[in-house]
C-alpha positions in Angstrom: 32.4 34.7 9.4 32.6 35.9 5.9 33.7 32.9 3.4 36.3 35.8 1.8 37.9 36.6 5.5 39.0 32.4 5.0 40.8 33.2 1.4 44.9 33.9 2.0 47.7 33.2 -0.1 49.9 30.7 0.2 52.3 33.1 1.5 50.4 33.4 4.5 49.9 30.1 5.3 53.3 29.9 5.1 53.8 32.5 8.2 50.6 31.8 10.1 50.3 28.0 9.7 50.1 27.6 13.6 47.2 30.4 13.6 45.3 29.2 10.8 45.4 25.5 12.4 44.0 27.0 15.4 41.5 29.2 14.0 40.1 26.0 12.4 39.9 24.1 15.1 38.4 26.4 16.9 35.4 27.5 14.6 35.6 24.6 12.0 35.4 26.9 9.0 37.9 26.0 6.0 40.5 28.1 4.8 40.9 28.7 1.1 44.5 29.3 0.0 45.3 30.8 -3.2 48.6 30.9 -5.7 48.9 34.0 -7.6 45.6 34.9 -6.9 43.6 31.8 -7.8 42.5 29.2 -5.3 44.8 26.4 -4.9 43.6 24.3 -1.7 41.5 24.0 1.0 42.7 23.7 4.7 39.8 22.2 6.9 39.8 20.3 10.2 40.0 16.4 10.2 36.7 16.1 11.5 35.1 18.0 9.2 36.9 16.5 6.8 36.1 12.4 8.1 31.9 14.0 8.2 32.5 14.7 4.8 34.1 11.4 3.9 31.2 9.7 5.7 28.7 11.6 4.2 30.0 10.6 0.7 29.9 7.1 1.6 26.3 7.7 2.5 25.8 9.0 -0.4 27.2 6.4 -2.3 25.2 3.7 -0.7 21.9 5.3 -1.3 22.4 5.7 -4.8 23.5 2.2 -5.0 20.2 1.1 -3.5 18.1 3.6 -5.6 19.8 2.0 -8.8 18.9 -1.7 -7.4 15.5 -0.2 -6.7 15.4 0.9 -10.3 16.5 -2.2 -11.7 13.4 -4.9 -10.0 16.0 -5.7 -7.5 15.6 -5.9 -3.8 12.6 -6.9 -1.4 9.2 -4.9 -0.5 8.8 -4.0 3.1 6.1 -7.1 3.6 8.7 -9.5 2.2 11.6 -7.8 4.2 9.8 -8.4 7.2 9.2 -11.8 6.2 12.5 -12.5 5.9 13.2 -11.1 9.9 10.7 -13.0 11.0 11.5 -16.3 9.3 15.0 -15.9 10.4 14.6 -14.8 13.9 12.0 -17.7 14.6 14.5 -20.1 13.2 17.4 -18.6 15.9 14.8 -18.7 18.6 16.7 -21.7 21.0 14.9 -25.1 20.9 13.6 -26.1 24.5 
């Protein structure tokens, strides 16, 4: 679907909230709703909008780790590995 066949006013919404909740369910593309002709919200569905959230927290992570990276901070892969095998040697049971 067209993004502008997703643009109604809030009037609209107002009369077709039922239709537009199930037309977004259905298809999972947002609605943009608009007060005196300029956009005032988007509707979407909650799991689009939880991928989003995740995806942001993602995000957010990796740029964390890129700035550590940046900074000196952190371990290479051969001392990372040291690390697992150091560790799971140590929480191998004694016989």
């Amino acid at each position: 679907m067209q993004a502008r066949e997703h643009i109604r006013s809030i009037s609209y919404l107002k009369s077709h909230a039922a239709q537009i909740s199930e037309d977004v369910a259905a298809n999972g593309a947002p609605y943009i709703i608009t007060q005196n002709g300029e956009a005032a919200m988007v509707i979407e569905g909650v799991r689009q909008y939880q991928d989003k959230e995740d995806l942001i927290a993602l995000l957010k992570l990796l740029a964390l780790g890129e700035k550590d990276r940046q900074a000196g901070l952190g371990l290479s892969v051969q001392e990372a590995r040291a690390q697992l095998a150091q560790r799971r040697q140590s929480a191998k049971p004694q016989a």
